[in-house]
N, C-alpha and C positions, 0 to 999 in steps of 0.2 A: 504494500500500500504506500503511495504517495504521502509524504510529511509536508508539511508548511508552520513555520514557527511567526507568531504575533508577539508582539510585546506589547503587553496589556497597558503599561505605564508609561507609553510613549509612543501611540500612534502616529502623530503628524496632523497638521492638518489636512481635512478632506477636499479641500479644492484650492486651487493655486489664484483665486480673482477674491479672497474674501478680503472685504473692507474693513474688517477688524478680526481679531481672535475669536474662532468659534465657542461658544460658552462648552463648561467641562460636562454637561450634562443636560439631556432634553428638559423642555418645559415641563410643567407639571399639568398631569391629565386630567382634562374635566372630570373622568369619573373613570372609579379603577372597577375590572371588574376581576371575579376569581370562580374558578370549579363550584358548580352545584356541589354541596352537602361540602363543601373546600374546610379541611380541618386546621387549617392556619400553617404558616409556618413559608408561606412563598417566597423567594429569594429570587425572583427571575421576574422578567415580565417582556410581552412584546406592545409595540404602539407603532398604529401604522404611519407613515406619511405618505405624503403624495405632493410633488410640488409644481405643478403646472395651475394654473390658474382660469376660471371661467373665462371660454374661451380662445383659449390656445387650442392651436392644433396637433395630433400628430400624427405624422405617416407608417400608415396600417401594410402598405402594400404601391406595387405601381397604382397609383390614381385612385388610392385610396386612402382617403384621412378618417380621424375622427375627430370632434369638437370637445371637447373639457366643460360641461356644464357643472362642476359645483369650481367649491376654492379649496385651497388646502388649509391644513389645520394648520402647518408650520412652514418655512419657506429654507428654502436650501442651506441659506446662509446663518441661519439657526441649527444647526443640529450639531452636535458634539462629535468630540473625533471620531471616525470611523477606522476600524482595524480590517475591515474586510470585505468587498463588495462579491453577492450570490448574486448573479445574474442568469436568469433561464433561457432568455433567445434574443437578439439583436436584427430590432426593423431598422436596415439602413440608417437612420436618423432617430432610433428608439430604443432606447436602453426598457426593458420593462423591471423594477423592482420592489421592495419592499422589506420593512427593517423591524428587525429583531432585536430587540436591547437587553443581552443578558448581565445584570450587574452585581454588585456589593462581592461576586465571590474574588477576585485579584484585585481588590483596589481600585477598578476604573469601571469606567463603561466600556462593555464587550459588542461593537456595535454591527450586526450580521445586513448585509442587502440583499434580497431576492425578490419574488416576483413580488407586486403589486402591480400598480395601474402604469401607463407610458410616461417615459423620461424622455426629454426632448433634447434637441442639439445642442442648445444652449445649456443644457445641464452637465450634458457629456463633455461638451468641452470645458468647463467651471473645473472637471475630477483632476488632482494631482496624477500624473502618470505614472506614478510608482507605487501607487495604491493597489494594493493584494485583490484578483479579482478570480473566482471560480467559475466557470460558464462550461457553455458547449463548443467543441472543436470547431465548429462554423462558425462563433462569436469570438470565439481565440482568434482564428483568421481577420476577422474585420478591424476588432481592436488592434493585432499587430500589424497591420497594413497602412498605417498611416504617414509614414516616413518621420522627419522628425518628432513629429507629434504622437505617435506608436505609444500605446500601454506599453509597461515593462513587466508585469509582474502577473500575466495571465494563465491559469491553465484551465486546462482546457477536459474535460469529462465525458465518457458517451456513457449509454445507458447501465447502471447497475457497478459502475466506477468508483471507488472510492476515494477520498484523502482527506489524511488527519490533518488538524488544526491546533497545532500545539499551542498553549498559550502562558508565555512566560509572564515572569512577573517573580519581586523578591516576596510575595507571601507563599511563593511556591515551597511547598515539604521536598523534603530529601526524598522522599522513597514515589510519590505522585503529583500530579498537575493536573490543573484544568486541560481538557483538551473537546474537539469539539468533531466528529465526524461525519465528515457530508457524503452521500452517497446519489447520485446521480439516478434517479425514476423516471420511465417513461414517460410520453407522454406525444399528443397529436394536435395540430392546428385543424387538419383536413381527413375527412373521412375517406374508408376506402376505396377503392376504383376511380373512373375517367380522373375525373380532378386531381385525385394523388398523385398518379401518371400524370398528366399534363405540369401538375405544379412540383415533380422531380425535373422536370425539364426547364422549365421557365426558371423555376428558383423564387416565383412568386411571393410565396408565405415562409420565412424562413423553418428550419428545424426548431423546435423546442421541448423541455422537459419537465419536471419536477425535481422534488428533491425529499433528500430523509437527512432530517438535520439532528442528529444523537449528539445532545449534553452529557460529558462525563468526565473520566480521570483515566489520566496512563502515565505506566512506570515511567519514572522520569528518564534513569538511564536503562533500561530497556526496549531497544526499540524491535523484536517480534512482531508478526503480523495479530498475535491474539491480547497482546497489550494493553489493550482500549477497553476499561466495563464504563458500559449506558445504564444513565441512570435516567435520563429523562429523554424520549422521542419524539419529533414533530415530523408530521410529513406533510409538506406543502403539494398542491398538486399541479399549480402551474397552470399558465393557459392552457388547457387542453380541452378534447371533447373524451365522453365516457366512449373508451375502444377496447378491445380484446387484450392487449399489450397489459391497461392496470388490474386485470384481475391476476398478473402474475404476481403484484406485491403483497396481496394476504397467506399467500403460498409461501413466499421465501420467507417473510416475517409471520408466519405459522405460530411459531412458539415465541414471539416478543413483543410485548405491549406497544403499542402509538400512542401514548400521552395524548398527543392535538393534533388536529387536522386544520389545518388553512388551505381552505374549497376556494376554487375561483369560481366564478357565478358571472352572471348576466348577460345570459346567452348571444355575445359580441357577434354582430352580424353585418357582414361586408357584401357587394363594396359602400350600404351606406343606410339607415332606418328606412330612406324610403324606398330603395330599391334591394328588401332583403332574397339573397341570393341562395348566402351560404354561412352559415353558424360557424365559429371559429372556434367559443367556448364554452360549457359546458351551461344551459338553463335550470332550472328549480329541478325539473323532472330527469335530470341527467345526476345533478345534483346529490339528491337523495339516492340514486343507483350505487355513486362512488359511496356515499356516508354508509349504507348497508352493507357493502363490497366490505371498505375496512375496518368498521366498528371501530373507531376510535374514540377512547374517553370521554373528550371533547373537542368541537368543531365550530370554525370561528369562520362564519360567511366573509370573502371580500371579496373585490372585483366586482361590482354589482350595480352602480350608479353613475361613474364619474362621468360619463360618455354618453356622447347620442346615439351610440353605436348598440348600447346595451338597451337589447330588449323584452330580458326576461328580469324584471326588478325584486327586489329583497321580499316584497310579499308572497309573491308568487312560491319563493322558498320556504315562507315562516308557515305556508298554509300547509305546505306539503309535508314541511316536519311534523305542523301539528297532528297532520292526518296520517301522520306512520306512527306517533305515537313516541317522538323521542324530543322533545320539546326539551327535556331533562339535559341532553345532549350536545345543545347546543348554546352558546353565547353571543349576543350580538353586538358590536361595537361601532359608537358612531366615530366620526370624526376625532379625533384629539381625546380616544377613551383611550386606556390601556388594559392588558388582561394580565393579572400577576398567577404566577405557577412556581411550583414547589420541584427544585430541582436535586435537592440535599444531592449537590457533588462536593465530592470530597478531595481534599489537599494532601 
């Protein structure tokens, strides 16, 4: 398995245009939330952003945008250092992510990027270039193709991939560390037949994945491939649609718990609301397919509103949970909420 060592006590700044020092830690969240029947004790927590603004655009595809109808809850130049960008697929001009903040265990904020809603050019170009990024071998290419302007610090994952995330830091023990292992999940823009065919040719809709992001601890100097124990799992799922490929992840994770699920939703449909063609991600009723698939603890809708593009809205989801019966199951988070979780990893 691939290593990648963070320094939890000295990220750097996350973008090379800021007007002043990024503050050492995000805003404080309208409203926290935590696990039904949650017996206390959380030490983790994720909050999403999204920094594009009502109205922006961004590019989905050849000659095809979306529109930004809400705002963000925080703006780029607000958020605290970043140690590590998770990126699941790169539109030409679209970074898509979403941010993880795991804190209090190394002294800092541990701050993870992966999917959420679209990053626009102007973000991308804001990113330090020597900023740690995890994506797909098609996004490694794009990002490293820039000439001087090129990421430096990309790798690059296909499906079921691994690499640890070591996380230094002096409250590290002698004998274990934090460390963080991400594991690359499938995952589809386009369904099977003509169009998949046609869109390996064209390059249309780029490749994209998910992810299995396991909180834990490994021997410090041991580096073996069985090293790593998970103490807390999240499986994000990424743009995707419900395909044959994710019923392979309750099979390999058979015998290992998912803590949390972060579902994409709102059944994004190109090339545009009024001319819906073809579904890219995953609606209410695809939705509840994946949450019964992997039974996860808990499951935190996103991706669901920010777009004119998105035509299957957060209701349409809350009706469906109600009507399966796992209402229990689920957590909803607006804008600027946070959801805190109980990681008890150890040093």
């Amino acid at each position: 398995m691939r290593r990648i060592v963070v320094d939890a006590e000295d990220p750097g700044e996350p973008t090379r245009d800021h007007p002043t020092q990024h503050p050492p830690k995000l805003c404080e969240a309208n409203e926290t939330k935590v696990r039904p029947k949650s017996s206390g004790g959380e030490d983790g927590n994720i909050f999403f952003p999204n920094f594009l603004h009502a109205g922006d655009h961004v590019h989905l595809g050849p000659g095809v945008t979306g529109q930004r109808v809400t705002n963000p809850a925080i703006n780029l130049h607000d958020i605290p250092p970043v140690h590590l960008i998770l990126l699941s697929h790169y539109h030409a001009y679209d970074i898509t992510l979403q941010q993880l903040v795991f804190d209090k265990q190394v002294g800092a904020n541990l701050t993870v990027f992966g999917q959420s809603d679209h990053f626009d050019q102007k973000v991308e170009d804001s990113l330090t270039r020597d900023i740690p990024i995890i994506t797909t071998p098609h996004a490694k290419g794009c990002l490293e193709s820039k000439g001087k302007d090129s990421f430096t610090q990309v790798e690059g994952l296909d499906t079921y991939q691994s690499i640890l995330v070591e996380i230094k830091s002096k409250e590290s023990a002698n004998t274990k560390e934090p460390a963080i292992k991400i594991t690359a999940m499938p995952g589809k823009h386009i369904p099977p037949g003509p169009l998949s065919i046609a869109n390996d040719i064209l390059h249309a809709v780029p490749p994209t994945n998910g992810w299995m992001v396991e909180l834990g601890h490994t021997t410090q100097y041991h580096h073996a491939e069985g090293d790593f124990e998970t103490n807390y799992r999240i499986y994000i799922s990424g743009d995707t649609l419900m395909c044959d490929e994710l019923k392979e992840i309750p099979k390999i994770y058979a015998d290992q718990k998912i803590d949390l699920m972060l579902i994409h939703l709102g059944g994004t449909t190109i090339p545009s609301p009024h001319i819906p063609l073809l579904m890219v991600t995953m609606d209410a009723k695809q939705g509840i397919e994946l949450l019964k698939l992997i039974r996860p603890d808990v499951t935190i809708p996103i991706h669901y509103d920010d777009y004119d593009v998105f035509l299957s809205p957060l209701m349409d989801f809350q009706k469906a949970v109600e009507d399966a019966g796992l209402s229990n199951k689920v957590v909803y988070l607006d804008r600027k909420d946070q959801y805190k979780f109980k990681t008890t990893w150890s040093h």
